[in-house]
C-alpha positions in Angstrom: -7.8 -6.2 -0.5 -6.8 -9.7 -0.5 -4.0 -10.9 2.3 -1.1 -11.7 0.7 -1.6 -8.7 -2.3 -1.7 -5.9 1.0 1.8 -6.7 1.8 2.8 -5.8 -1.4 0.8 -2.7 -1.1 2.8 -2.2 1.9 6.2 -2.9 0.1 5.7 -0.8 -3.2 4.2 1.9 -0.3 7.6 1.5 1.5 9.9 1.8 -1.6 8.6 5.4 -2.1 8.8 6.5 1.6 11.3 4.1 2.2 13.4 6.6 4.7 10.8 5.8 7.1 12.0 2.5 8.9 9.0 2.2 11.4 5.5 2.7 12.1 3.8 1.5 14.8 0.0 1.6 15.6 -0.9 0.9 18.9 -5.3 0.9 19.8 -5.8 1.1 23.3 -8.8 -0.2 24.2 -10.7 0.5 27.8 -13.6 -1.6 28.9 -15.9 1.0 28.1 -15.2 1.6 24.6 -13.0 4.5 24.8 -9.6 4.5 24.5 -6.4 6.4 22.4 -4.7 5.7 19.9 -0.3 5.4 20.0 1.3 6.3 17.3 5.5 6.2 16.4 7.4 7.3 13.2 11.2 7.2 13.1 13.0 7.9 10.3 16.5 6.8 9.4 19.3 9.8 10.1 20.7 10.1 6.5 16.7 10.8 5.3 16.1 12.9 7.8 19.5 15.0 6.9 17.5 14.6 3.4 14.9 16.3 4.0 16.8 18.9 6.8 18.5 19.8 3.4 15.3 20.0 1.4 13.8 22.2 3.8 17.0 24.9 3.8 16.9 24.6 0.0 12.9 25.5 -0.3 13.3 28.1 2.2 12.0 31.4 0.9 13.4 33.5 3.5 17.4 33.2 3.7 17.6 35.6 7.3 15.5 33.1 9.2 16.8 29.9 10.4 14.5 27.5 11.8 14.9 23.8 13.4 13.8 21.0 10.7 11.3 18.8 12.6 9.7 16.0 11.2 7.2 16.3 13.2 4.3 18.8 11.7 1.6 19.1 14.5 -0.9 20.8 12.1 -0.8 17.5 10.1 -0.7 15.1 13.0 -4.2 17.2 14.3 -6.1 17.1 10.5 -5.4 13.2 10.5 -7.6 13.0 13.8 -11.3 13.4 11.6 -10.1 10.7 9.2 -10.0 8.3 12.1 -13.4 8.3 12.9 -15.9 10.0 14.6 -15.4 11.6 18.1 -11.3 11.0 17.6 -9.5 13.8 18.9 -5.3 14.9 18.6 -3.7 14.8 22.3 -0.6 15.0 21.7 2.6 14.3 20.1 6.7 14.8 20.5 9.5 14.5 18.8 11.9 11.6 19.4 15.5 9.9 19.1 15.8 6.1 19.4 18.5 3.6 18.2 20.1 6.0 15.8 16.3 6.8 14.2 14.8 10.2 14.7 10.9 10.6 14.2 7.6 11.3 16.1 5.0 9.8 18.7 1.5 10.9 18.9 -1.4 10.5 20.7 -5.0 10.4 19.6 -8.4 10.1 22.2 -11.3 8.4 20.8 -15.4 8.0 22.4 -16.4 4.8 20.9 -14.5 2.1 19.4 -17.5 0.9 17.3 -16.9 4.6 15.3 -13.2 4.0 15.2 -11.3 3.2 11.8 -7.9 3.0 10.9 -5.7 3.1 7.5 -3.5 -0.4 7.5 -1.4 1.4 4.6 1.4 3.5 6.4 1.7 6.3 3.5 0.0 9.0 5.6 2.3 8.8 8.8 5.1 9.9 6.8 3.8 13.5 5.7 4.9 12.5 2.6 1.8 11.4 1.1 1.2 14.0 -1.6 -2.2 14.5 -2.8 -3.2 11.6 -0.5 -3.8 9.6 -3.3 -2.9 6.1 -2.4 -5.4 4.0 -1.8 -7.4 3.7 2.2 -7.8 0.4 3.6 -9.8 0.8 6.6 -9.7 -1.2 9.9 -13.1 -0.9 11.5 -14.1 -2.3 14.8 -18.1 -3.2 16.5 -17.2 -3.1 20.6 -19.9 -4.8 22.4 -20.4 -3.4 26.7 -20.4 -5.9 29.2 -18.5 -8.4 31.0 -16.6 -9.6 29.5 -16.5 -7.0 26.4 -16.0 -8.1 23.5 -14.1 -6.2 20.6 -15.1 -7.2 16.6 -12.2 -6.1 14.4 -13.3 -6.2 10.9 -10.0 -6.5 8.6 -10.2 -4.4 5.4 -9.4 -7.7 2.9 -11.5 -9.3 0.4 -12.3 -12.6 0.9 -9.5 -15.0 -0.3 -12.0 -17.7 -1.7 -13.6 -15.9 -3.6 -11.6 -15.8 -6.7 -8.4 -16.7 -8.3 -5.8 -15.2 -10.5 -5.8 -16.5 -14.0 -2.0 -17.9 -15.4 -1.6 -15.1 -17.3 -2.0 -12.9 -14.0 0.2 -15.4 -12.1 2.7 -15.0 -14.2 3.0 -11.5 -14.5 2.7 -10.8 -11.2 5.6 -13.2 -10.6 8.0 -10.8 -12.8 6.7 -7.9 -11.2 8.1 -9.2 -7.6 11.3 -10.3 -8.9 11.9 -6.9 -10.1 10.9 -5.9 -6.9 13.4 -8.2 -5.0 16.1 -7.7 -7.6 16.0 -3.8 -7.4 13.7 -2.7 -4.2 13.7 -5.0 -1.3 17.3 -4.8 -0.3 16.4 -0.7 -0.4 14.2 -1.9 2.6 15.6 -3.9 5.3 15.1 -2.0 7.8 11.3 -0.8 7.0 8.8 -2.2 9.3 4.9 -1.7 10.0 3.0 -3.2 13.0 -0.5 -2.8 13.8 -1.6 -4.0 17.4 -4.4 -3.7 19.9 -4.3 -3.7 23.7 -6.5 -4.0 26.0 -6.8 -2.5 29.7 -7.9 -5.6 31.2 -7.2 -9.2 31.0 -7.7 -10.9 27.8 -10.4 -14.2 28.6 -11.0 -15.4 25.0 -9.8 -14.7 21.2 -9.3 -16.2 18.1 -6.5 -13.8 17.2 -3.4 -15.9 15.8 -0.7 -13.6 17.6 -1.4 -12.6 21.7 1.0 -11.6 23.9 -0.5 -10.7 27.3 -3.4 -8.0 27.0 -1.8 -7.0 23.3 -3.1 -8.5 19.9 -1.0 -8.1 16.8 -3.2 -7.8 13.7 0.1 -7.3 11.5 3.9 -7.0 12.0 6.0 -6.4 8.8 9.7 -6.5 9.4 11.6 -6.5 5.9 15.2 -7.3 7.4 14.0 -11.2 7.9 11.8 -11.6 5.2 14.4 -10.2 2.3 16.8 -12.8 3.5 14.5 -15.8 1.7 13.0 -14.4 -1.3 11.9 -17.9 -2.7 9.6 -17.3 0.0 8.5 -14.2 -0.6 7.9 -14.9 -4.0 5.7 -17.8 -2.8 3.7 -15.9 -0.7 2.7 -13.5 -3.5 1.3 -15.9 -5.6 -1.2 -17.5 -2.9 -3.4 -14.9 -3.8 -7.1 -16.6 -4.3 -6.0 -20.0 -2.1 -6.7 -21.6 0.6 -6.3 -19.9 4.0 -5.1 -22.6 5.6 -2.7 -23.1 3.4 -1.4 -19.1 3.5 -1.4 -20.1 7.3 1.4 -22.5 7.3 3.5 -20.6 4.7 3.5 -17.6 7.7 4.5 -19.7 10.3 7.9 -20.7 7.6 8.6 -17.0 6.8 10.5 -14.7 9.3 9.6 -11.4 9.6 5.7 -11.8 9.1 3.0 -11.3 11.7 -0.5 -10.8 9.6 -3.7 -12.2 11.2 -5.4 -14.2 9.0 -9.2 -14.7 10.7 -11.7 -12.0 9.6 -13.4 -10.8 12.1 -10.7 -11.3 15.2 -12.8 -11.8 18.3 -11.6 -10.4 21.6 -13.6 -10.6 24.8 -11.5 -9.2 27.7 -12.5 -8.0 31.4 
């Protein structure tokens, strides 16, 4: 999946489960290849009085009260196989911050190099139906030694490969103005980040956004970006151009993170 046609995967993805305002993917990474994986949900608090009242109303039994939770450990644990091999559930709990209710979990893995993760956030929601929505996998290579060195292979076709057609252009174009006429403004709030961190000291990367031992692959926050939507609607015709050029229209827009070099390269110690 090409670059700038992912995040609008990610919006059309966050217009459905738009009650969920944040997920955040954190890969811990230790020099030896293991490592766990941080996960955090939150919902907004008038979706999850939604779905409170959904719950009540589907209720079989009318005797029995039970708490709502958003959290559903069963699910959390049957998501652990589809990260990889050797990934195990630790642990998760519920959690209340800045008004938002939702969910942190922890997953263990063996071996980075077996490690892959879903860049589209539909499946943290537990709202994800018949899991139908399409898997763009994250996969990593982690080479031993010192330093190590950690391949993260980006699940995006490559952008020079082809072009869209005028006819495509243009009806893509109305597509994302019906989006920002009738969508976007539903969405201010959403936001998806994707990040790795190492336990050790980063000596070398070509990763576009560092911070210390953390590498952000991709940070999404709609409140900035559906404040210029000129420039959104730029960005979402760049599809089949020039990198470089994409490059410099990211650095203009607010509200974007979204690494750009396939593989990113990280050797830490």
């Amino acid at each position: 999946m090409k670059t700038a046609k992912r995040l609008f995967v990610i919006i059309i993805i966050a217009f459905f489960f738009s009650g969920c305002l944040e997920v955040q993917t954190t890969v811990n990474v230790n020099k030896d290849g293991s490592g766990t994986i941080n996960e955090k949900v939150l919902f907004s608090k008038d979706m999850v009085a939604l779905l409170s009242g959904f719950s009540k109303s589907d209720s079989s039994d009318t005797t029995k009260s039970s708490k709502f939770s958003l959290m559903n450990v069963e699910e959390l644990k049957s998501h652990a196989p589809e990260m990889g091999e050797g990934v195990k559930f630790v642990s998760s709990k519920e959690i209340k911050e800045d008004g938002k209710e939702g969910y942190t979990a922890v997953y263990s893995f063996t071996d980075l190099s077996k490690l892959k993760i879903n860049e589209n956030p539909d499946n943290k929601t537990g709202m994800s139906g018949n899991d139908q929505g399409k898997k763009d996998y994250m996969t990593f290579q982690f080479k031993p030694g010192s330093p190590a060195e950690i391949l993260v292979n980006m699940s995006r076709e490559d952008m020079n490969k082809e072009s869209r057609n005028k006819k495509n252009s243009k009806d893509t174009s109305n597509v994302n103005n019906v989006f920002a006429k009738q969508f976007l403004t539903m969405m201010e709030d959403f936001r998806v980040t994707v990040r790795i961190h190492v336990n050790g000291n980063i000596e070398s990367t070509n990763a576009s956004y560092v911070n210390g031992s953390n590498v952000t692959l991709f940070d999404v926050s709609f409140k900035e970006l559906v404040k210029d939507k000129d420039k959104l609607d730029k960005f979402s015709r760049m599809e089949g151009h020039d990198v470089n050029e994409l490059k410099e229209l990211l650095k203009s827009v607010p509200g974007i993170k979204m690494e750009l070099n396939n593989p990113v390269t990280i050797k830490f110690d």
